[in-house]
N, C-alpha and C positions, 0 to 999 in steps of 0.2 A: 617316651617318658612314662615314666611310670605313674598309675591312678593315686590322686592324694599330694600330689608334686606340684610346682610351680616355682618356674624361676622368677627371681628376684624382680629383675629386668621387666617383667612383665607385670608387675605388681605400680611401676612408676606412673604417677598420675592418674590413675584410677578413680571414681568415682565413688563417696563413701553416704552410705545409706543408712540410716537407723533403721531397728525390725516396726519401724512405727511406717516407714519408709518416705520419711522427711529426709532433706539435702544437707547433709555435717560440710561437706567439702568436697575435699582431693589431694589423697594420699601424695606427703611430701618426702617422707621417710620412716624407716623405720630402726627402731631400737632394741639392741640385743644384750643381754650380759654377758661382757667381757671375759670375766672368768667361765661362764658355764653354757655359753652360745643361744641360752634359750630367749626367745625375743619376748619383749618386757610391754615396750609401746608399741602406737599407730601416731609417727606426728604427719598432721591432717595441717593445710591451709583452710580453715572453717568459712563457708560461703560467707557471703556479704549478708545475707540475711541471717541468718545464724545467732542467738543469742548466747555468748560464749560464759555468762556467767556462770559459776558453777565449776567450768571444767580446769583441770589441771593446764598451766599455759606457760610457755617457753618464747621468747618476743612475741611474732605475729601468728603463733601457730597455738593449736591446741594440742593435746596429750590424751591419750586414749589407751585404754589397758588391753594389751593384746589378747589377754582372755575373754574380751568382750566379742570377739570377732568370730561372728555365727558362720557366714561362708565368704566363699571369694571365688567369681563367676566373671560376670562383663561386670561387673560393680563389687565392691566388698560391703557386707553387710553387719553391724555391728550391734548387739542387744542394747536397749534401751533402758534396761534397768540398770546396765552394768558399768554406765559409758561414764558420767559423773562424781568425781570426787569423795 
């Protein structure tokens, strides 16, 4: 596989981090645009402790801007300026 790559597959239920590196959740899916393939969100299950005010939300999940997403390791890591509405 080539450096910079990662299937999808391997992306399911991952653990999602703020760059503050407090606990957001666990990656439940992800969002693409339809017409133009580029992925838009991160929808996250938001931990139990989690204070979800603030964030973009679809029933029990939260909404995360995929451009907020600094890397993706054994965790994915998401900027904390960037992550709130």
């Amino acid at each position: 596989m080539k450096e910079g790559r990662i299937f999808a597959q391997k992306l399911g239920y991952k653990e999602v981090l703020d760059s503050e590196g407090r606990e957001m959740g666990v990656l439940y899916n992800i969002v693409a645009d339809a017409k133009t393939g580029i992925l838009t969100e991160l929808v996250i299950k938001p931990a139990s402790e989690l204070d979800t005010s603030g964030f973009k939300k679809e029933r029990d999940y939260i909404l995360i801007p995929f451009d907020a997403v600094k890397s993706v390791r054994d965790v994915i890591v998401v900027d904390s300026e960037r992550i709130k509405r």
